[in-house]
N, C-alpha and C positions, 0 to 999 in steps of 0.2 A: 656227307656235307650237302648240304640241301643248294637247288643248281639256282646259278644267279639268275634265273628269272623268276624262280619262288623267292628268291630271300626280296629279290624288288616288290613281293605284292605281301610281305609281313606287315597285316595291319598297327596303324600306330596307334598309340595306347595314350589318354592324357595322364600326365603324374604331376607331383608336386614333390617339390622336397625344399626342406628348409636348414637354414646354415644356422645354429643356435650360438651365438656367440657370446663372449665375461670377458671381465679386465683380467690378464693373470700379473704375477710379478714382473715379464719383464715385457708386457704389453696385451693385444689383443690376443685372443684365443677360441679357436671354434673348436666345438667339439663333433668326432672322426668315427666312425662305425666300423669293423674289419667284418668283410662279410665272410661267412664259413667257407672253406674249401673245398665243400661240398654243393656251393649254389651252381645250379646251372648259368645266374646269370652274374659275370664278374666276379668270379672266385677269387677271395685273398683281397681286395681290392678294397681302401680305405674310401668310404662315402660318409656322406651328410644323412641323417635320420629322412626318410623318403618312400614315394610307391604310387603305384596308378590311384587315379580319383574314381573309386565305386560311385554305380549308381547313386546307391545307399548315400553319396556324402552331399546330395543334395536336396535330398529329405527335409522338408520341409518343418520339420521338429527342431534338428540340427540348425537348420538358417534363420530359424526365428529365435536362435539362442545367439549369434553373433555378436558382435559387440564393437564396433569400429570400422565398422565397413559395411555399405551398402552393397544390394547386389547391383544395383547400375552400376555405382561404383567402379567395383570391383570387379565386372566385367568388361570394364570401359576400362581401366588398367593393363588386362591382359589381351584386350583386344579379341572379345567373345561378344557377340552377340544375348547373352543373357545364363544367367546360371553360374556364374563368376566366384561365387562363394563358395561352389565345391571344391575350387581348387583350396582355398584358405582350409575350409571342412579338412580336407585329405589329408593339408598338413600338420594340423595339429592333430589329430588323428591317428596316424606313420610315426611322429613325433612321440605321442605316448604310447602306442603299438611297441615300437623300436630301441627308445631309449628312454623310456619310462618320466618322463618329464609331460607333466600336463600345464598348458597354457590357456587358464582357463580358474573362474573364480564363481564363488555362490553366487546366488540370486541375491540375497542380501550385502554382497559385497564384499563379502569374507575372501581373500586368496586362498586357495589349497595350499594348505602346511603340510607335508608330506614328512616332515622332522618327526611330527609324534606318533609312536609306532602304531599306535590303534587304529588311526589315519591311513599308516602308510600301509597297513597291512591291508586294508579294505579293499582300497586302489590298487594294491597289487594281486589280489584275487578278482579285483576288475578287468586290469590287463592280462589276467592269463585267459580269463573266461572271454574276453574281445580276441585274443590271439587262435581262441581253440574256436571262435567262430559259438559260440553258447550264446552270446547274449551280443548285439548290435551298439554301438558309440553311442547310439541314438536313447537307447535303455539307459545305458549309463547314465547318459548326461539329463535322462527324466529323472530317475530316483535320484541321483543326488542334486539335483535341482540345479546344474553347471549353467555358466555361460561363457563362451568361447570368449579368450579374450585376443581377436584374429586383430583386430587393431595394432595390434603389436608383431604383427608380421607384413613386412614392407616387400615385393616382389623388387627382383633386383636382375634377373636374367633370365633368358627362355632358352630352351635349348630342343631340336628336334633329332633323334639319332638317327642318321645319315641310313638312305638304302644299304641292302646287302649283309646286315644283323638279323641274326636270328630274333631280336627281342628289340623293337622299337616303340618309342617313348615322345611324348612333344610333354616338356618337361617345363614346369614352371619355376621356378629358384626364389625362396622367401628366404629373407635375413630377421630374425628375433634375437631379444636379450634373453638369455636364459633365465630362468624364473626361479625367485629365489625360495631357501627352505626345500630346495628338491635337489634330490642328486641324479646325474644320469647312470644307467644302469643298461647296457645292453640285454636283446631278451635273450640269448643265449642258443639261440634257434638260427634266425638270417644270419645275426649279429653273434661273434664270438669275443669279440673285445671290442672297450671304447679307449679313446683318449683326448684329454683335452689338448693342441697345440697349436703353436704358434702359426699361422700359413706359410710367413716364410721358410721357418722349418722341413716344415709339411713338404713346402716345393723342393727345399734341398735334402731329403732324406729321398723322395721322387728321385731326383737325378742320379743322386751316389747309388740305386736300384736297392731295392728291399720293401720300399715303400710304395706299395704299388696304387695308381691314382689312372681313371679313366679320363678322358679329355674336359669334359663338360665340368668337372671336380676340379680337375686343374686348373680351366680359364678362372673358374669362380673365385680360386685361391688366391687368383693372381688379384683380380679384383679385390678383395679383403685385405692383403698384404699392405695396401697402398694406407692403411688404415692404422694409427697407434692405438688407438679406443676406441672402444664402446660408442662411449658417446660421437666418438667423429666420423663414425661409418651408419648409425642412426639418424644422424643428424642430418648428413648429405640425401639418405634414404628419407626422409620428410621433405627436407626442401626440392625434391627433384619434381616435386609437382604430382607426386602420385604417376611418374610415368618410366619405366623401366627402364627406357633406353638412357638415362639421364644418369646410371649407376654402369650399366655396361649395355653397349653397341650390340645389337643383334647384328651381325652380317649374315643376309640372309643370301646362299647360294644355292646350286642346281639339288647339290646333297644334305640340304637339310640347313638349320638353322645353325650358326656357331656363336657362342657367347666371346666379346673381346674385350678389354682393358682400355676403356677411354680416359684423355685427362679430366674429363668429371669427376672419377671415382674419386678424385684426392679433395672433392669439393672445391675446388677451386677455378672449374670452369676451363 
């Protein structure tokens, strides 16, 4: 075990990860990643579709395909000085890396239908050939003439993994609707099973243990929870003005950043 004055000088790493959330039967639902047993980082541990921002996701290919968001914007949201769009890049990126859901629609306006199999076959020789490192997002989204539809992912919490980890992260947390005509599909690789559920569930299968949930995953849930739909957890996430604390509270202490549960989250101030 590495001696705590090395784990205090583990460089932090920027990431993104997004909560994809749908209306199910008996309310909201986000869908949950089990990562393999075998990952060095957070084994067994149920997360959101996620991962560091590569250079590569600020490639100026990729940001000139965006679509709802400026990079001042969007950096003036996370509180960056410039380059803001790699975080959104990352996460749709992670998001179809991981769990095979692309956010993102042609040049001519067309959605990705992923329902018809000729379609979903291509895209899925996309993502293995992105996962095996053969061909760049950036390729991708040239040949098939993509444009990111980042607009639809609203930042909702920041998170920085506290000294003393082996593996540190200053994490951005984006909330989208899931995108329809696709199904999610874990890659079978980080990820060994998905599932769609309810947060509060989610929290109370966490406490009864079996469920296992790192902290940054749990504040978020808690956050979500507060929400019956779709529409009233997007909703909140537009009116807050484009600014993140407006959905949950950074409390920002000695060891790093912690996401909390304000009464905004419920919209209602």
């Amino acid at each position: 075990m590495p001696a705590p004055a090395a784990c205090a000088e583990t460089p932090v790493k920027d990431a993104a990860t997004v909560a994809v959330v749908r209306d199910g039967p008996r309310g909201l639902e986000v869908l949950m990643l089990r990562r393999n047993a075998a990952s060095a980082f957070v084994p067994r541990a149920y997360l959101f579709p996620g991962g560091a921002v590569d250079p590569a996701d600020g490639d100026p290919v990729l940001v000139a395909r965006c679509v709802g968001w400026t990079d001042d914007a969007a950096s003036a949201a996370i509180g960056v000085a410039g380059g803001g769009l790699a975080w959104w890049v990352a996460a749709v990126r992670e998001c179809f890396e991981e769990a095979g859901l692309l956010l993102a629609h042609r040049g001519d306006g067309r959605r990705i239908d992923l329902d018809r199999p000729v379609q979903a076959a291509r895209f899925a020789a996309h993502r293995d050939a992105l996962n095996a490192a053969t061909v760049t997002f950036a390729e991708i989204c040239e040949g098939e003439r993509l444009q990111l539809d980042v607009g639809t992912l609203h930042p909702f919490a920041h998170f920085i993994t506290p000294p003393g980890a082996v593996r540190r992260y200053d994490t951005q947390f984006f909330v989208t609707h899931a995108p329809t005509a696709q199904a999610a599909l874990h890659d079978r690789r980080e990820a060994v099973a998905n599932r769609w559920i309810r947060p509060a569930e989610a929290l109370e299968r966490n406490a009864r243990g079996g469920f296992v949930l790192i902290e940054p995953t749990r504040a978020s849930l808690e956050v979500l929870a507060r929400f019956a739909a779709v529409e009233d957890l997007l909703g909140a996430a537009r009116s807050a003005g484009r600014d993140p604390d407006q959905l949950a509270a950074a409390a920002r202490r000695e060891e790093g950043v912690r996401i909390t549960p304000t009464s905004r989250a419920d919209g209602r101030g």
